[in-house]
C-alpha positions in Angstrom: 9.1 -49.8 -28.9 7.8 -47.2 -26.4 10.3 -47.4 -23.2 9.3 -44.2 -21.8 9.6 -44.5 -17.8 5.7 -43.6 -16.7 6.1 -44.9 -13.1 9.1 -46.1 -10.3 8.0 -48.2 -7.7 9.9 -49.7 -4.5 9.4 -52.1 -2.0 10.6 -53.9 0.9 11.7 -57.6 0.2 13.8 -60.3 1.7 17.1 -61.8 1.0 18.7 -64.7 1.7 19.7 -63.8 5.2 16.3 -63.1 5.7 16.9 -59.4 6.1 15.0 -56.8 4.5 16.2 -55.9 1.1 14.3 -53.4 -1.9 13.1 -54.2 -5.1 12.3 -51.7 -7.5 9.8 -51.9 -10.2 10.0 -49.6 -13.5 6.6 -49.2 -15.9 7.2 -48.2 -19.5 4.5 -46.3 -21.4 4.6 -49.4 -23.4 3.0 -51.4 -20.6 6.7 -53.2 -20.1 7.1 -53.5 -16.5 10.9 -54.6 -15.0 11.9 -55.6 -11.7 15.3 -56.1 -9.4 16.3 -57.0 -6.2 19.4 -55.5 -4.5 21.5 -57.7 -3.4 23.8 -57.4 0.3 27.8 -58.2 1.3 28.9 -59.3 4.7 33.1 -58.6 3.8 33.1 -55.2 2.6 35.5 -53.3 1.2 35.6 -49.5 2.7 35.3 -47.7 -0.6 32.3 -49.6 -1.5 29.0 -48.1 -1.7 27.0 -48.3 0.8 23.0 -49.6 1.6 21.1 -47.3 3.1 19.4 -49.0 6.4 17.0 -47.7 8.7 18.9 -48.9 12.5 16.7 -48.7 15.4 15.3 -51.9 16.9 13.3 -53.3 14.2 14.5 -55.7 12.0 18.3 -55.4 13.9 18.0 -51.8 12.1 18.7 -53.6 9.0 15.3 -52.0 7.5 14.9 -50.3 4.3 12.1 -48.0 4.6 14.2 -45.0 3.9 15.5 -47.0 0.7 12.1 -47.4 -0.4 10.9 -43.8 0.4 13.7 -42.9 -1.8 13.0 -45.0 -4.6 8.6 -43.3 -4.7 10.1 -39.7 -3.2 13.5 -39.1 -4.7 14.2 -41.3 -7.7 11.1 -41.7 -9.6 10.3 -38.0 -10.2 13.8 -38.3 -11.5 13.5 -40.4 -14.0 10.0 -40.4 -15.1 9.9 -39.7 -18.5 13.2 -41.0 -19.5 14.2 -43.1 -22.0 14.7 -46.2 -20.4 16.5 -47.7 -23.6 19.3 -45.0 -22.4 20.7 -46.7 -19.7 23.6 -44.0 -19.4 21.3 -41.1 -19.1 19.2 -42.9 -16.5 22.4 -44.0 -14.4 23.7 -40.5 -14.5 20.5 -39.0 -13.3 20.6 -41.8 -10.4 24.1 -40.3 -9.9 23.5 -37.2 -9.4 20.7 -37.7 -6.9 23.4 -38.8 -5.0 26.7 -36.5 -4.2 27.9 -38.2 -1.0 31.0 -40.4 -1.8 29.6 -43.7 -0.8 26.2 -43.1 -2.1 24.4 -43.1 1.0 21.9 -40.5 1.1 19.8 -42.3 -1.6 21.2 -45.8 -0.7 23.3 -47.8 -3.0 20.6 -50.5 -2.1 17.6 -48.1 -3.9 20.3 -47.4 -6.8 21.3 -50.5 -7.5 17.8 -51.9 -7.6 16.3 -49.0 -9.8 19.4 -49.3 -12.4 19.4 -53.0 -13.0 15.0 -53.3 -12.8 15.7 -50.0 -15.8 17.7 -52.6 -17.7 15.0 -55.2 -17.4 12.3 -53.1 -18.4 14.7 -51.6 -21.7 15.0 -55.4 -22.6 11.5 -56.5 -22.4 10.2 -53.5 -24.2 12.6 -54.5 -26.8 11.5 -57.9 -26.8 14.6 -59.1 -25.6 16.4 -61.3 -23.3 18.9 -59.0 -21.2 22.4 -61.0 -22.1 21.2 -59.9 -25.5 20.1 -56.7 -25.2 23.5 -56.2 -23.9 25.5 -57.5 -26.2 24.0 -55.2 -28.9 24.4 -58.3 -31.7 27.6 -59.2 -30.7 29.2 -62.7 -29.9 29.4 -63.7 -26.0 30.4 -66.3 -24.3 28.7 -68.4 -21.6 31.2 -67.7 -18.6 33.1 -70.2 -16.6 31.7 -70.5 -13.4 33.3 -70.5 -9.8 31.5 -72.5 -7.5 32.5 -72.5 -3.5 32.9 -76.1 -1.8 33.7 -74.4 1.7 32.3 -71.3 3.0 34.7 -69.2 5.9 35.4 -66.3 7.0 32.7 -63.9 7.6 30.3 -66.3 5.7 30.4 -69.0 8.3 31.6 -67.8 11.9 35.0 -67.4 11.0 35.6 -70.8 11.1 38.0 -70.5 8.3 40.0 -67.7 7.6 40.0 -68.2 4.3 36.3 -67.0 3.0 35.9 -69.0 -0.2 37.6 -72.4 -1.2 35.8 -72.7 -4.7 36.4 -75.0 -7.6 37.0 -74.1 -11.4 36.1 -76.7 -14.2 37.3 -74.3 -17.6 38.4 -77.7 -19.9 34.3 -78.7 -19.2 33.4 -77.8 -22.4 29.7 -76.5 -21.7 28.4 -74.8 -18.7 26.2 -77.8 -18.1 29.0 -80.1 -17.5 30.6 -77.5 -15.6 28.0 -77.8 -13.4 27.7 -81.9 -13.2 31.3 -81.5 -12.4 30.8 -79.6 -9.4 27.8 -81.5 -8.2 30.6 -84.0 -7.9 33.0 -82.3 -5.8 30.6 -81.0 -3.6 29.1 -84.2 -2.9 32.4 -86.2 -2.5 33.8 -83.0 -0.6 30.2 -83.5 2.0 31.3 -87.2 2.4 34.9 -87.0 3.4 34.1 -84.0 5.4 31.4 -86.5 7.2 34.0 -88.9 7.7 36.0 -87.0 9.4 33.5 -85.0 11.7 34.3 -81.9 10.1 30.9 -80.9 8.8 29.6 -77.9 10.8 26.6 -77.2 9.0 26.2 -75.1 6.2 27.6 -71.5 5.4 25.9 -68.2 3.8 26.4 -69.1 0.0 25.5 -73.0 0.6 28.8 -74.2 0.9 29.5 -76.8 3.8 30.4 -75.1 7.2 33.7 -76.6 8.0 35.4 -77.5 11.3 38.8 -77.8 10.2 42.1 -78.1 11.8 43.9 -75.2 9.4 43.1 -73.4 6.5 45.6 -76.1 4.4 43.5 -78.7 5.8 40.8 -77.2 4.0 43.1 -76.7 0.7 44.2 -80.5 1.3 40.2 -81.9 1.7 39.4 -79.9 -1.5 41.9 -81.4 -3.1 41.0 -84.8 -1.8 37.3 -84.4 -2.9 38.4 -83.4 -6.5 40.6 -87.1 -6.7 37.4 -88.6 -5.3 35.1 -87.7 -7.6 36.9 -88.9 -10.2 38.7 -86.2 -11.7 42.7 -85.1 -11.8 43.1 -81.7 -9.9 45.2 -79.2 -12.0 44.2 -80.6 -15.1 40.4 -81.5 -15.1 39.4 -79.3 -11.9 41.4 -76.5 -9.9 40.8 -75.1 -6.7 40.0 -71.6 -6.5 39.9 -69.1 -3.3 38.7 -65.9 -1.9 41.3 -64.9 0.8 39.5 -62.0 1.7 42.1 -60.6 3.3 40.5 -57.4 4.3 38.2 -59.0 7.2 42.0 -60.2 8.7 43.7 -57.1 8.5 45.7 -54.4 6.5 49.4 -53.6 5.5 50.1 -53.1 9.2 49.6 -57.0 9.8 47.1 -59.8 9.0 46.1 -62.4 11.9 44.9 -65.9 10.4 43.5 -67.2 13.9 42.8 -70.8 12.7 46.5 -71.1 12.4 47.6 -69.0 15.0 49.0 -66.6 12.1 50.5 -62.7 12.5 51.9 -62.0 9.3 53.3 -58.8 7.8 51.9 -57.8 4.5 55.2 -60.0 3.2 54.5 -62.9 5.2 51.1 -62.9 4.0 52.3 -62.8 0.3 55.1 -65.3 1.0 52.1 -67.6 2.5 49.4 -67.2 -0.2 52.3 -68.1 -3.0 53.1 -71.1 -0.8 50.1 -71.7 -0.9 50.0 -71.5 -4.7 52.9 -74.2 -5.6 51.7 -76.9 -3.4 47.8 -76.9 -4.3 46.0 -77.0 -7.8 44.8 -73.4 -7.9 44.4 -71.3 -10.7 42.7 -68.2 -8.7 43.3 -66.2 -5.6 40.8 -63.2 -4.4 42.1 -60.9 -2.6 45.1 -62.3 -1.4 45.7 -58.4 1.0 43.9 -55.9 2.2 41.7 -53.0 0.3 44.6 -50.6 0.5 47.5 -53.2 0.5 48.1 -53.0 -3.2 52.4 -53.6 -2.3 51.6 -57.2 -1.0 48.8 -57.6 -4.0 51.5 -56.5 -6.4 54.1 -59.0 -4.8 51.5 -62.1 -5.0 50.8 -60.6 -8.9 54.7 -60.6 -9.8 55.5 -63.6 -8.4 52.8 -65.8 -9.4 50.3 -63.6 -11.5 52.0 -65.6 -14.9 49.9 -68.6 -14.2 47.2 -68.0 -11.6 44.4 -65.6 -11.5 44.9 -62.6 -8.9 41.6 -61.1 -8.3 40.7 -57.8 -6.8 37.5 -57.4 -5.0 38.0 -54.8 -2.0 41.2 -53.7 -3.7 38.8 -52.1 -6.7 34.9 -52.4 -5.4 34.0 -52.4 -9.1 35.4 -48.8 -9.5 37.1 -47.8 -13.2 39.5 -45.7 -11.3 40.8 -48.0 -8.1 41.1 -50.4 -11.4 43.5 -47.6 -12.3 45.3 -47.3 -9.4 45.7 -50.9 -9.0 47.5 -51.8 -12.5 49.5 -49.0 -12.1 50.8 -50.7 -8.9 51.2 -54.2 -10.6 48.2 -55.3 -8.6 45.4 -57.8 -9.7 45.0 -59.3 -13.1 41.6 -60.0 -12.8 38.4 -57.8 -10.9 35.5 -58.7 -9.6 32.6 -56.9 -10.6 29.7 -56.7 -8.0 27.1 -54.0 -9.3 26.3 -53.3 -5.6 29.2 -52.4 -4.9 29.4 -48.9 -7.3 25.7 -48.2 -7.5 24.5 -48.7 -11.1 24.8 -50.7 -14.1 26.7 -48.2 -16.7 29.6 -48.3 -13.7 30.3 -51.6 -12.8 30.3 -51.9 -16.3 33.1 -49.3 -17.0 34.6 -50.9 -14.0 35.0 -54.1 -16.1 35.9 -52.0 -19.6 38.6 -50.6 -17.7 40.0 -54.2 -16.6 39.4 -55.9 -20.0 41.8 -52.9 -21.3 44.3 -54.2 -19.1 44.0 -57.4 -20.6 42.5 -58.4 -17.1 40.5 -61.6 -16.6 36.4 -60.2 -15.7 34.6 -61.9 -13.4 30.9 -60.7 -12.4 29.8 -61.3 -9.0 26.8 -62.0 -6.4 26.9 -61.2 -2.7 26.7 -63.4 0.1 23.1 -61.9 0.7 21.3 -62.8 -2.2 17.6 -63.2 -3.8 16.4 -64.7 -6.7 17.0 -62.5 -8.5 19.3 -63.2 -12.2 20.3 -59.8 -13.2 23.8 -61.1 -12.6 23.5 -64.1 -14.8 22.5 -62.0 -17.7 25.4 -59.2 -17.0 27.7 -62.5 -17.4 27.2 -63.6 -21.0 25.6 -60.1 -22.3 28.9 -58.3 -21.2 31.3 -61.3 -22.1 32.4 -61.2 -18.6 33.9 -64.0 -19.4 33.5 -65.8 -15.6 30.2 -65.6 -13.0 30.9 -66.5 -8.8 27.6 -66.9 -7.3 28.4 -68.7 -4.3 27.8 -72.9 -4.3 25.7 -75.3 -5.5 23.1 -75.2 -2.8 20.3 -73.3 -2.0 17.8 -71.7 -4.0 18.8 -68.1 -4.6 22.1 -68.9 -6.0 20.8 -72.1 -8.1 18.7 -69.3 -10.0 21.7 -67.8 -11.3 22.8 -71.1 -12.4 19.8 -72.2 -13.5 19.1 -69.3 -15.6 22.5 -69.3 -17.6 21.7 -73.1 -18.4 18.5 -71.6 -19.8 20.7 -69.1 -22.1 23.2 -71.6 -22.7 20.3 -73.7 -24.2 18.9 -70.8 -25.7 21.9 -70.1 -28.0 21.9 -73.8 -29.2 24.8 -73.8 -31.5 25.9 -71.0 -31.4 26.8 -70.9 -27.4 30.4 -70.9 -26.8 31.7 -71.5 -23.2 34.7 -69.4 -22.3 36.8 -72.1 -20.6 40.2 -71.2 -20.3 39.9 -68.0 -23.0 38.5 -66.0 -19.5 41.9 -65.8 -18.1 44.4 -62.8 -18.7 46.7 -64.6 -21.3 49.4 -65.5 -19.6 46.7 -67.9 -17.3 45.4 -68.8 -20.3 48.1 -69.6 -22.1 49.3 -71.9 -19.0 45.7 -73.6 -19.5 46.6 -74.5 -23.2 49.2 -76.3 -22.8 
């Protein structure tokens, strides 16, 4: 195969917000072409990197037309001529393009598209799918997915402080019924929320918009919706949530203003393990604050035996926050947003470095999305072992779904779903028996 990089395109696109995003599209000598969109957060954690936006008055200075200069000015004549095949080489030269800490003199918005429409273009010159161009041969398995029922926090008003109250299905068997699971829960979930007035509309990730009383009214709905479709929550479906903690505070005190909550980081743990022991869930998301890693490492010592404690703003997909977290006794799981870090070959030695800590893996979209299914791909080609895309609504996050039914299908046979095997084993082992 000839995967030479002859030519680096950029433009501006839309997302899901309908606020200007880039694409980036790579030509090979070979004629291959390969495109990505780069995706956008609303809760961001303040190591992350950064997009690069233009301000001013148009588009409420959420442009890209600096991004995209960047991509044709700055980027291109960097990697033209490269092997795109090395996907190393190309990410460090994208690297160091870029010395400010955050990444935004180039825009981790320009990176992060170049890097993953790179990894599309390596693929197709190879004649390849991308799951199995990364997985170089070996086995994978189709992830367990984690589907939100309610969208909060900063992804609907702040209606809930709670961000994400998701559902996890990992005795489904296939990724399809997975799926028809959810499609369940979410409708029985719309119809007692109906009955009781407390549908708002709908949130960022297609999740219903609640108007509830508390955040454990939420926790008690979900749990409602799971009995009424049919199924037995903590056995057959469990509830799974993104605290998000961040967007509430920091070790100096959290506020939850839907319950009329100050906490100390203590009080926060305390609340969140309550929270735990009453309610079928098997995963909590950033339970405290991006530099709270004593309250994180109090929710993983206490509870971290038998439900997943994921790190998001605690690690921003970085190998060494991951690092700094287990050393604290934070987190046995990460989230692995590609965005977040800049290129490919990072987030995915952000996830190496978990998986070494016998962490649970969980690759990520962001609330501002496109149809784009580079993620879905990274998922099963990198045996992440779990994919979050947001609900089960909406078009740009039914892609992702949609496309790892497509691979599930694909491998026939020999397609394995990860289930309960994603979990750090002592989860898993809780799931087994």
């Amino acid at each position: 195969m000839n995967s030479e990089i002859i030519g680096i395109k950029g433009r501006q696109l839309w997302d899901s917000r309908g606020r200007p995003t880039v694409e980036a599209e790579v030509v090979l000598a070979g004629g291959v072409i390969g495109r990505a969109i780069a995706p956008a957060g609303a809760s961001r954690g303040a190591h992350e990197a950064i997009d690069l936006r233009d301000g001013g008055e148009a588009f409420g200075g959420m442009g890209v037309a600096r991004a995209v200069a960047n991509i044709v000015g700055k980027v291109a004549p960097a990697l033209v001529g490269r092997d795109a095949a090395d996907q190393a080489a190309v990410d460090a030269a994208l690297v160091a393009l870029d010395a400010s800490p955050n990444r935004g003199e180039i825009g981790a918005n320009a990176l992060v598209a170049v890097s993953m429409a790179v990894l599309h273009a390596a693929a197709a010159a190879a004649g390849e799918p991308v799951w199995r161009w990364l997985s170089g041969g070996r086995p994978v398995r189709i992830p367990l997915p984690e589907i939100q029922i309610f969208g909060g926090g900063a992804h609907a008003g702040r209606r809930t402080d709670v961000q994400d109250f998701m559902v996890m299905a990992p005795h489904a068997g296939s990724f399809r019924r997975a799926l028809e699971i959810t499609d369940a829960v979410y409708r029985a979930a719309g119809r007692l929320m109906a009955a009781k007035g407390a549908i708002a509309g709908v949130a960022d990730e297609g999740g219903w918009w609640p108007n509830f009383e508390s955040n454990e009214d939420a926790l008690g709905t979900l749990t409602k919706a799971i009995e009424t479709a049919g199924f037995r929550p903590g056995e057959d479906v469990f509830i799974s949530l993104d605290i998000a903690a961040n967007e509430l505070g920091d070790a100096s005190g959290y506020r939850l203003a839907l319950d009329g909550h100050r906490l100390s980081g203590e009080a926060m743990a305390d609340l969140v393990v309550g929270w735990a022991k009453q309610y079928p869930i098997l995963s909590i998301e950033d339970p405290a604050g991006q530099d709270d890693f004593a309250a994180m490492a109090n929710v993983t010592a206490r509870i971290g035996d038998s439900v997943q404690i994921i790190g998001d703003d605690v690690l921003v997909t970085n190998a060494a926050r991951v690092e700094i977290a287990a050393a604290h006794g934070a987190c046995n799981a990460a989230l692995i947003k590609v965005n977040q870090v800049g290129t490919v070959t990072e987030a995915k030695a952000a996830l190496d470095a978990a998986r070494a800590k016998g962490w649970g893996t969980i690759v990520s979209a962001r609330s501002g999305e496109t149809e784009d299914v580079t993620i879905a791909h990274l998922s099963v080609g990198w045996d992440a072992g779990q994919l979050k895309v947001g609900s089960f609504t909406r078009s740009e996050r039914m892609a992702k779904w949609n496309e790892v039914l497509r691979i599930e299908e694909a491998m026939g046979g020999d397609a394995v779903f990860a289930g309960a095997s994603a979990f750090a084993a002592p989860v898993a082992a809780r799931l087994m028996t």
